[in-house]
N, C-alpha and C positions, 0 to 999 in steps of 0.2 A: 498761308501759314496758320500752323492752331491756334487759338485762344491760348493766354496764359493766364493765370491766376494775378499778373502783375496787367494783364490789358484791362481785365476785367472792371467797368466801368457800369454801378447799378441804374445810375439817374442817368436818363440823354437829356439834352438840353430840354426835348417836346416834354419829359415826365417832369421836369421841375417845373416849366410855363404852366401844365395844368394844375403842378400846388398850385401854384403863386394862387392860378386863378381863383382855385378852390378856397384859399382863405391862408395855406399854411405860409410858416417860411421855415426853410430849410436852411439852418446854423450849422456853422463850425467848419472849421477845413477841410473837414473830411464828408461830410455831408451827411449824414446820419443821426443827424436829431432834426426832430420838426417839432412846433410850436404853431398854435390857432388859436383864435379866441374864441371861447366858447360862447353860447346862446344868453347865459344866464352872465357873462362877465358885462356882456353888453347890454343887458338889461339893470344891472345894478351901474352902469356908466349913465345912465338915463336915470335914475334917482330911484328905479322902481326896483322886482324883487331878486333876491337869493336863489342859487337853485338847493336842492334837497339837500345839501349836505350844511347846509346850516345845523342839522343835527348836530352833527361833529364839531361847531365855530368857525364854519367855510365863511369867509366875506370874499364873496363872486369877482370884487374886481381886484382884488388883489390877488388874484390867482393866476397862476400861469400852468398852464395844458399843454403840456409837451411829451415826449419821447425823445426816448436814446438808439432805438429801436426802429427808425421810419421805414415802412413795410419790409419792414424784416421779422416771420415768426415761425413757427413752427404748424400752427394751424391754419387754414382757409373758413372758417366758416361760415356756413351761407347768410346766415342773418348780421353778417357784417355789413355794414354803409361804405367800411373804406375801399379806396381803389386798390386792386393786387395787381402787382406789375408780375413780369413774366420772371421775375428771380425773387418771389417772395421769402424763400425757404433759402435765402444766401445772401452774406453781406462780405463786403470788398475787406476784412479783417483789419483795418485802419480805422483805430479809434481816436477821437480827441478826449482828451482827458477831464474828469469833472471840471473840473475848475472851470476852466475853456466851456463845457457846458453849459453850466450854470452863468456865466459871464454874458455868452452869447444868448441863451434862451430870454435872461432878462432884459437884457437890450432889444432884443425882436417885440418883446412884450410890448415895451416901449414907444415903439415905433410902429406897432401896430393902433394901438390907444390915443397919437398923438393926437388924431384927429378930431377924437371927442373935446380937444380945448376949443373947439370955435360950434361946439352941440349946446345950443340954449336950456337943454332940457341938463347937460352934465355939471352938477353940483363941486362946485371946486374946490372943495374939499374930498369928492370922490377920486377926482381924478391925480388930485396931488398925494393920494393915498396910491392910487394904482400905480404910479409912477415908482413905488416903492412895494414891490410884491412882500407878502407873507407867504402864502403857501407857492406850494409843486405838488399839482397831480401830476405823477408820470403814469399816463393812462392813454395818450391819444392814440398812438397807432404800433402795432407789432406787440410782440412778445417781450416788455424792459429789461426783464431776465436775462436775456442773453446778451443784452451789454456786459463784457467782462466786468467790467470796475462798477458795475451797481453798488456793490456794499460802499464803494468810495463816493461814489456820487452822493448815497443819503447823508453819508456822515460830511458832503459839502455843503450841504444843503441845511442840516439842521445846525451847522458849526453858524451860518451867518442869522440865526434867529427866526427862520422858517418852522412849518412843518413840512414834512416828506408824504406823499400819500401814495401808495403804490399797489398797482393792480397788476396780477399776475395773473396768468393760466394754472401756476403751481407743476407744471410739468420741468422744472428745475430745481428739486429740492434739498438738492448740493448747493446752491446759492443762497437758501432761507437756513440752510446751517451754518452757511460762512457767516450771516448776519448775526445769530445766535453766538457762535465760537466770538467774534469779535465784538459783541455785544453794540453792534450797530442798526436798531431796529426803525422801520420809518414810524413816522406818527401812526400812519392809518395801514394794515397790509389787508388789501382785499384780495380772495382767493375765488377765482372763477369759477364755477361748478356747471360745466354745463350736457348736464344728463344726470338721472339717476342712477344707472346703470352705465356699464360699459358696452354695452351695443348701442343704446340712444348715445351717449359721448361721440362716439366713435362715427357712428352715420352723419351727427352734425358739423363736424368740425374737421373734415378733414383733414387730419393728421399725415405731415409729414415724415411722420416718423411711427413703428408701433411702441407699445407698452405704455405710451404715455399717461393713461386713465391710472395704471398702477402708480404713475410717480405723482399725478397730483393728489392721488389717495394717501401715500408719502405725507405730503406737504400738508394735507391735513391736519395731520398727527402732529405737526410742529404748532401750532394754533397754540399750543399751553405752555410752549417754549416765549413765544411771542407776550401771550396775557403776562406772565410772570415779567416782563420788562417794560411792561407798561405801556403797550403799545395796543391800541384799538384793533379788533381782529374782525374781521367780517367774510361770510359767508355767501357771496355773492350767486344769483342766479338768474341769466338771463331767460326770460320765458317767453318761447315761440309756440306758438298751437302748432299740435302734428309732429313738434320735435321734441325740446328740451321740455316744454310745460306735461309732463305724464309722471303718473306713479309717485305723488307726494309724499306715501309714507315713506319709501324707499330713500329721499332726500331728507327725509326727519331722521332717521337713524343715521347716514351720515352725518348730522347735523351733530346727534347725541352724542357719536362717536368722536368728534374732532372739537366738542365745546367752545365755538367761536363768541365771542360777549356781544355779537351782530349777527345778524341774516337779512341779507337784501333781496328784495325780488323787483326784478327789472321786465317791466313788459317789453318787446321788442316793439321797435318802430319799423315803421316799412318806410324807409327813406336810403338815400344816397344808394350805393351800386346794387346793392342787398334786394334792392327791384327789381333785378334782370335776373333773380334765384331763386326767389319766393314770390306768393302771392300774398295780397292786401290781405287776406282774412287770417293770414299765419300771425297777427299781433294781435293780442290778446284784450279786450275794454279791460278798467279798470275792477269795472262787477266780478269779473273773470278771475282775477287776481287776486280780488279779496278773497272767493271762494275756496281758489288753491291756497292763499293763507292759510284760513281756517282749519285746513286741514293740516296743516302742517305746526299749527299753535296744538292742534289736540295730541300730538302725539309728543312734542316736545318739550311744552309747558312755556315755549318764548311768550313774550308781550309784544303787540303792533304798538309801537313808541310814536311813530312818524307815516304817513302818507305825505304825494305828491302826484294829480292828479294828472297837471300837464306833462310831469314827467314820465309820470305813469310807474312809479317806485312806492314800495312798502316796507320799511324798515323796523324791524324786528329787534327787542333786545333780550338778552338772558334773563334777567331780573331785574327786583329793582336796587339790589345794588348797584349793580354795574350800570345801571342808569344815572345816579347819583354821583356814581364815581366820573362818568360821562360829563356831568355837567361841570363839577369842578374844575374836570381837565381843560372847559374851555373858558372857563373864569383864568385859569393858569397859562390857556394859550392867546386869552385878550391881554396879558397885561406883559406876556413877550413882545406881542406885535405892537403895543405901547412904546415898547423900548425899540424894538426896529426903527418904526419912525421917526424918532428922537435920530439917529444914529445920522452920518453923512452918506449920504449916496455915492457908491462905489465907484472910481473911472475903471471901465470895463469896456475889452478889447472888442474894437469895430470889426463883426464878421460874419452879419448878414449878407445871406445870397436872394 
Protein backbone atom coordinates (compact mmCIF):
# COMPACT_ATOMS: atom_id res chain seq x y z
CA UNK A 1 0.00 0.00 0.00
CA UNK A 2 1.41 3.67 -0.71
CA UNK A 3 2.56 6.10 1.72
CA UNK A 4 0.03 8.63 2.77
CA UNK A 5 0.66 11.82 3.97
CA UNK A 6 -1.10 10.70 7.20
CA UNK A 7 1.59 7.57 7.63
CA UNK A 8 4.18 9.83 7.18
CA UNK A 9 6.41 9.58 10.11
CA UNK A 10 9.78 11.96 9.97
CA UNK A 11 11.81 10.76 13.23
CA UNK A 12 12.06 6.57 13.63
CA UNK A 13 12.91 5.61 16.79
CA UNK A 14 16.98 5.10 15.57
CA UNK A 15 16.86 9.22 14.50
CA UNK A 16 15.70 10.30 17.91
CA UNK A 17 18.33 7.77 19.96
CA UNK A 18 21.07 9.46 17.80
CA UNK A 19 19.60 13.14 19.15
CA UNK A 20 19.31 11.92 22.36
CA UNK A 21 22.87 10.75 21.96
CA UNK A 22 24.12 13.89 20.25
CA UNK A 23 22.99 16.20 23.22
CA UNK A 24 19.42 17.22 21.67
CA UNK A 25 15.93 16.65 23.16
CA UNK A 26 13.26 16.43 21.10
CA UNK A 27 9.75 18.32 22.80
CA UNK A 28 6.29 18.62 22.24
CA UNK A 29 3.85 16.01 20.83
CA UNK A 30 4.40 16.36 17.74
CA UNK A 31 8.14 16.23 17.59
CA UNK A 32 9.36 19.06 15.93
CA UNK A 33 11.18 21.21 18.09
CA UNK A 34 14.77 20.29 19.47
CA UNK A 35 16.66 22.07 22.28
CA UNK A 36 20.65 21.56 23.16
CA UNK A 37 22.85 23.07 25.34
CA UNK A 38 25.21 24.90 23.81
CA UNK A 39 29.30 25.08 24.42
CA UNK A 40 29.35 28.54 25.95
CA UNK A 41 25.80 27.81 28.29
CA UNK A 42 28.12 25.10 29.82
CA UNK A 43 30.82 26.99 30.16
CA UNK A 44 29.12 29.92 31.99
CA UNK A 45 27.45 26.69 34.37
CA UNK A 46 31.11 26.40 35.43
CA UNK A 47 31.59 29.98 36.56
CA UNK A 48 33.79 30.86 33.46
CA UNK A 49 32.90 32.72 30.04
CA UNK A 50 30.03 34.08 27.77
CA UNK A 51 30.02 33.21 24.29
CA UNK A 52 30.05 36.24 21.70
CA UNK A 53 26.94 37.47 22.02
CA UNK A 54 27.40 39.07 25.15
CA UNK A 55 27.67 41.98 22.59
CA UNK A 56 23.88 42.06 22.58
CA UNK A 57 23.50 41.26 26.93
CA UNK A 58 23.41 37.28 26.16
CA UNK A 59 23.99 35.63 29.70
CA UNK A 60 25.01 32.01 28.36
CA UNK A 61 23.24 30.07 30.85
CA UNK A 62 20.32 31.52 30.87
CA UNK A 63 19.84 30.72 27.31
CA UNK A 64 17.92 28.18 25.79
CA UNK A 65 19.09 26.85 21.90
CA UNK A 66 16.28 25.43 20.28
CA UNK A 67 14.20 25.13 17.01
CA UNK A 68 10.61 24.92 15.87
CA UNK A 69 12.18 23.59 12.86
CA UNK A 70 14.34 20.15 13.67
CA UNK A 71 15.78 19.28 10.28
CA UNK A 72 13.38 20.58 8.65
CA UNK A 73 14.69 23.51 5.80
CA UNK A 74 14.77 24.48 2.69
CA UNK A 75 18.70 24.27 2.16
CA UNK A 76 21.46 21.49 2.58
CA UNK A 77 24.50 23.29 3.03
CA UNK A 78 27.61 21.70 2.96
CA UNK A 79 29.30 23.61 5.88
CA UNK A 80 26.63 22.59 8.09
CA UNK A 81 27.70 20.29 11.38
CA UNK A 82 23.91 19.16 11.67
CA UNK A 83 22.72 15.70 10.67
CA UNK A 84 20.18 15.76 7.42
CA UNK A 85 17.88 12.85 7.67
CA UNK A 86 16.44 11.70 4.26
CA UNK A 87 13.13 13.99 4.56
CA UNK A 88 15.01 17.29 5.20
CA UNK A 89 13.12 19.35 2.75
CA UNK A 90 9.47 17.98 4.65
CA UNK A 91 7.81 18.15 7.84
CA UNK A 92 4.71 15.88 9.00
CA UNK A 93 2.50 19.40 8.91
CA UNK A 94 1.48 18.98 12.75
CA UNK A 95 2.33 21.72 14.77
CA UNK A 96 2.38 22.24 18.58
CA UNK A 97 1.57 25.38 19.30
CA UNK A 98 3.76 28.18 21.08
CA UNK A 99 2.90 28.00 24.13
CA UNK A 100 3.25 24.04 24.29
CA UNK A 101 6.71 25.22 22.91
CA UNK A 102 7.98 27.44 24.83
CA UNK A 103 6.66 25.31 28.05
CA UNK A 104 8.27 22.28 26.85
CA UNK A 105 11.63 23.77 25.50
CA UNK A 106 12.04 25.26 28.95
CA UNK A 107 11.59 22.39 30.93
CA UNK A 108 14.13 20.31 28.67
CA UNK A 109 16.41 23.19 29.50
CA UNK A 110 15.78 22.30 32.70
CA UNK A 111 16.42 18.90 32.81
CA UNK A 112 19.24 19.14 30.77
CA UNK A 113 21.29 21.67 33.41
CA UNK A 114 19.99 19.68 36.46
CA UNK A 115 23.01 17.98 36.72
CA UNK A 116 25.36 20.83 37.03
CA UNK A 117 23.59 21.00 40.97
CA UNK A 118 26.10 18.34 42.15
CA UNK A 119 29.30 20.38 39.53
CA UNK A 120 31.64 21.86 42.31
CA UNK A 121 32.86 24.34 39.91
CA UNK A 122 28.65 25.65 39.30
CA UNK A 123 28.14 28.74 41.27
CA UNK A 124 24.64 28.58 42.79
CA UNK A 125 23.51 31.33 41.93
CA UNK A 126 24.37 30.49 38.36
CA UNK A 127 22.51 27.77 38.32
CA UNK A 128 19.39 29.07 40.25
CA UNK A 129 19.43 31.76 37.49
CA UNK A 130 19.55 29.06 34.57
CA UNK A 131 16.82 27.29 35.98
CA UNK A 132 14.80 30.54 35.11
CA UNK A 133 15.83 31.33 31.30
CA UNK A 134 15.98 34.91 29.75
CA UNK A 135 16.70 34.40 26.44
CA UNK A 136 15.61 32.04 23.02
CA UNK A 137 17.92 31.74 20.44
CA UNK A 138 15.84 30.03 17.87
CA UNK A 139 18.74 29.19 15.76
CA UNK A 140 19.68 25.41 16.33
CA UNK A 141 18.62 23.47 13.54
CA UNK A 142 16.35 23.93 10.05
CA UNK A 143 14.92 26.80 8.54
CA UNK A 144 12.39 28.57 11.95
CA UNK A 145 10.62 30.31 9.30
CA UNK A 146 8.75 27.77 8.26
CA UNK A 147 7.14 26.99 11.49
CA UNK A 148 3.81 28.61 10.65
CA UNK A 149 3.14 30.36 13.85
CA UNK A 150 6.78 32.01 14.28
CA UNK A 151 5.32 35.56 14.47
CA UNK A 152 3.09 33.73 17.55
CA UNK A 153 5.90 32.00 19.06
CA UNK A 154 8.05 35.44 19.50
CA UNK A 155 5.26 37.30 20.56
CA UNK A 156 5.23 33.97 23.38
CA UNK A 157 8.30 34.47 24.11
CA UNK A 158 8.70 38.12 24.65
CA UNK A 159 5.10 38.26 26.40
CA UNK A 160 6.91 36.12 29.49
CA UNK A 161 10.01 38.67 29.73
CA UNK A 162 12.45 37.07 27.38
CA UNK A 163 14.24 38.21 24.50
CA UNK A 164 13.43 36.32 21.12
CA UNK A 165 16.63 36.10 18.86
CA UNK A 166 16.02 34.64 15.48
CA UNK A 167 18.09 33.38 12.74
CA UNK A 168 16.78 32.94 9.37
CA UNK A 169 18.06 32.19 5.94
CA UNK A 170 15.62 35.12 4.83
CA UNK A 171 14.28 33.00 2.04
CA UNK A 172 10.54 33.63 3.59
CA UNK A 173 9.89 37.08 3.42
CA UNK A 174 6.16 36.87 3.73
CA UNK A 175 6.94 35.82 7.33
CA UNK A 176 9.26 38.91 8.22
CA UNK A 177 6.28 41.05 6.73
CA UNK A 178 3.76 39.21 8.91
CA UNK A 179 6.07 40.29 11.76
CA UNK A 180 6.23 43.86 10.61
CA UNK A 181 2.07 43.98 9.65
CA UNK A 182 1.59 42.67 13.36
CA UNK A 183 4.21 44.49 14.80
CA UNK A 184 5.72 41.45 16.34
CA UNK A 185 9.47 41.71 16.05
CA UNK A 186 12.18 39.49 17.85
CA UNK A 187 14.82 41.14 20.01
CA UNK A 188 17.62 40.14 17.63
CA UNK A 189 16.72 39.00 13.59
CA UNK A 190 19.72 37.61 12.13
CA UNK A 191 19.63 37.23 8.33
CA UNK A 192 22.02 34.72 6.79
CA UNK A 193 23.89 35.78 3.82
CA UNK A 194 25.46 33.22 2.37
CA UNK A 195 27.41 34.19 -0.89
CA UNK A 196 27.94 37.26 -2.53
CA UNK A 197 26.47 36.51 -5.51
CA UNK A 198 23.75 34.19 -6.67
CA UNK A 199 25.85 31.52 -8.24
CA UNK A 200 28.40 31.21 -4.90
CA UNK A 201 24.61 31.24 -2.85
CA UNK A 202 23.29 28.73 -4.96
CA UNK A 203 26.62 26.19 -5.33
CA UNK A 204 26.71 26.37 -1.35
CA UNK A 205 23.53 25.72 -0.10
CA UNK A 206 21.78 23.65 -1.89
CA UNK A 207 18.47 24.76 -2.34
CA UNK A 208 15.56 22.87 -2.27
CA UNK A 209 13.80 25.00 -4.11
CA UNK A 210 14.86 27.84 -6.95
CA UNK A 211 14.58 31.62 -6.65
CA UNK A 212 15.51 31.59 -3.36
CA UNK A 213 18.65 34.04 -3.51
CA UNK A 214 15.82 36.52 -4.99
CA UNK A 215 13.67 36.16 -1.70
CA UNK A 216 16.37 36.52 0.81
CA UNK A 217 17.42 39.66 -1.20
CA UNK A 218 13.69 40.40 -0.34
CA UNK A 219 14.19 40.09 3.09
CA UNK A 220 16.96 42.25 3.08
CA UNK A 221 15.05 45.16 2.23
CA UNK A 222 12.89 44.59 5.16
CA UNK A 223 16.13 45.36 7.69
CA UNK A 224 14.76 49.19 7.99
CA UNK A 225 11.20 47.91 8.62
CA UNK A 226 12.74 45.96 11.49
CA UNK A 227 15.56 48.97 12.70
CA UNK A 228 12.47 51.24 13.00
CA UNK A 229 10.89 48.75 15.76
CA UNK A 230 13.61 48.51 17.63
CA UNK A 231 14.86 45.49 16.91
CA UNK A 232 18.74 44.69 16.52
CA UNK A 233 19.33 43.68 12.71
CA UNK A 234 22.27 41.73 11.66
CA UNK A 235 23.94 40.74 8.73
CA UNK A 236 25.03 37.58 9.26
CA UNK A 237 27.98 35.69 7.03
CA UNK A 238 29.12 32.49 7.28
CA UNK A 239 32.72 32.28 5.76
CA UNK A 240 34.03 29.05 4.14
CA UNK A 241 37.27 29.32 1.91
CA UNK A 242 36.58 28.24 -1.64
CA UNK A 243 32.83 28.98 -0.97
CA UNK A 244 30.86 31.79 0.66
CA UNK A 245 34.41 33.81 1.83
CA UNK A 246 34.88 35.51 -1.96
CA UNK A 247 34.35 38.85 -3.45
CA UNK A 248 33.93 41.19 -0.24
CA UNK A 249 32.96 44.08 -2.12
CA UNK A 250 30.11 42.52 -3.58
CA UNK A 251 28.76 41.64 0.22
CA UNK A 252 29.53 45.45 1.14
CA UNK A 253 27.05 46.72 -1.25
CA UNK A 254 24.53 44.39 -0.07
CA UNK A 255 25.53 45.40 3.14
CA UNK A 256 24.92 49.25 1.97
CA UNK A 257 21.90 48.25 0.27
CA UNK A 258 19.91 46.68 3.09
CA UNK A 259 21.49 48.90 6.10
CA UNK A 260 21.61 46.38 8.87
CA UNK A 261 22.82 48.28 12.59
CA UNK A 262 25.19 44.71 12.62
CA UNK A 263 27.43 42.59 10.30
CA UNK A 264 28.68 39.36 11.56
CA UNK A 265 31.33 37.37 10.07
CA UNK A 266 31.42 33.65 11.12
CA UNK A 267 34.40 31.56 10.19
CA UNK A 268 33.25 28.17 9.65
CA UNK A 269 34.21 25.35 11.74
CA UNK A 270 35.04 21.86 10.42
CA UNK A 271 33.13 19.90 12.88
CA UNK A 272 30.16 17.60 13.22
CA UNK A 273 28.71 15.93 9.80
CA UNK A 274 30.12 19.03 7.62
CA UNK A 275 33.48 16.65 7.76
CA UNK A 276 32.21 14.14 5.30
CA UNK A 277 31.61 17.47 2.61
CA UNK A 278 34.31 19.67 3.16
CA UNK A 279 37.86 19.54 3.96
CA UNK A 280 39.81 20.94 7.03
CA UNK A 281 41.38 23.88 5.10
CA UNK A 282 37.73 25.13 3.93
CA UNK A 283 37.77 27.15 7.63
CA UNK A 284 39.13 30.09 7.61
CA UNK A 285 42.19 31.38 10.77
CA UNK A 286 41.14 34.20 12.41
CA UNK A 287 44.11 36.43 10.47
CA UNK A 288 41.93 35.48 7.40
CA UNK A 289 38.91 36.97 8.64
CA UNK A 290 40.16 40.08 9.82
CA UNK A 291 41.50 40.54 6.38
CA UNK A 292 38.21 39.94 4.63
CA UNK A 293 36.85 42.41 7.37
CA UNK A 294 39.05 45.09 6.30
CA UNK A 295 37.79 45.03 3.40
CA UNK A 296 34.55 44.99 3.74
CA UNK A 297 34.87 48.08 6.66
CA UNK A 298 36.66 50.13 3.55
CA UNK A 299 33.81 50.05 1.44
CA UNK A 300 31.03 50.38 4.02
CA UNK A 301 32.27 52.56 6.63
CA UNK A 302 31.03 49.75 9.47
CA UNK A 303 33.21 49.66 12.85
CA UNK A 304 34.79 46.07 14.29
CA UNK A 305 32.83 46.59 17.72
CA UNK A 306 33.64 42.87 19.01
CA UNK A 307 36.02 39.90 18.18
CA UNK A 308 35.77 36.28 19.38
CA UNK A 309 38.79 34.28 18.75
CA UNK A 310 37.48 30.77 19.83
CA UNK A 311 34.59 31.43 18.19
CA UNK A 312 36.14 32.80 15.45
CA UNK A 313 33.34 35.70 15.00
CA UNK A 314 33.78 39.57 14.09
CA UNK A 315 31.15 41.73 14.70
CA UNK A 316 30.70 44.82 13.03
CA UNK A 317 28.45 47.84 13.87
CA UNK A 318 27.01 50.76 11.66
CA UNK A 319 28.07 53.56 13.85
CA UNK A 320 28.54 54.78 16.89
CA UNK A 321 25.25 55.46 17.48
CA UNK A 322 23.75 52.56 17.00
CA UNK A 323 26.47 51.35 19.25
CA UNK A 324 25.20 53.42 22.12
CA UNK A 325 21.84 52.69 21.45
CA UNK A 326 23.19 48.88 21.63
CA UNK A 327 24.36 49.46 24.99
CA UNK A 328 21.36 50.89 26.64
CA UNK A 329 19.20 48.32 25.19
CA UNK A 330 21.00 45.91 27.26
CA UNK A 331 21.00 48.08 30.38
CA UNK A 332 17.09 47.94 29.52
CA UNK A 333 17.20 44.15 28.91
CA UNK A 334 19.31 43.60 32.51
CA UNK A 335 16.81 45.06 34.40
CA UNK A 336 13.69 42.96 32.52
CA UNK A 337 15.63 39.75 33.29
CA UNK A 338 15.85 41.47 37.06
CA UNK A 339 12.27 41.33 37.02
CA UNK A 340 11.90 37.69 35.40
CA UNK A 341 13.77 36.35 38.18
CA UNK A 342 11.79 38.09 40.93
CA UNK A 343 8.67 36.37 39.09
CA UNK A 344 7.40 32.55 40.16
CA UNK A 345 8.51 29.88 38.15
CA UNK A 346 5.84 28.66 35.82
CA UNK A 347 4.19 24.88 36.26
CA UNK A 348 4.79 23.86 32.82
CA UNK A 349 3.49 20.79 30.98
CA UNK A 350 5.63 17.37 31.32
CA UNK A 351 6.60 16.52 27.57
CA UNK A 352 10.04 15.69 26.96
CA UNK A 353 10.87 12.68 24.69
Amino acid sequence: MASTASQFKKFTPDRLVKYKKAGYRIVGQNQHTGVEICRWTKSRMKGERNCYKATYGIRSHRCVQMTPTLDFCNFSCSWCWRSFGPDRGKSENKWDSPKEIVDASIESQRKLLSGFGGNEKTPKHILAEAMDPSHFAISLDGEPTLYPKIVELIKEIKSRGMTAFLVTNGTTPHRLREMLEKDVVPTNLYISVYGPDEETFTKGTNAFAPSLWKKTMESLLLFQGFNKRGCRTVFRMTCVKGLTMQKPEEYAKLIKKSEPMFVELKGYAWLGESRDRLKQDAAPTMAELEEFAAEIVKVTGYTVKARDHVSRVIVMVKDDETWDWNLEKIKEQDRVFAEASSRKIPTIAKSVI
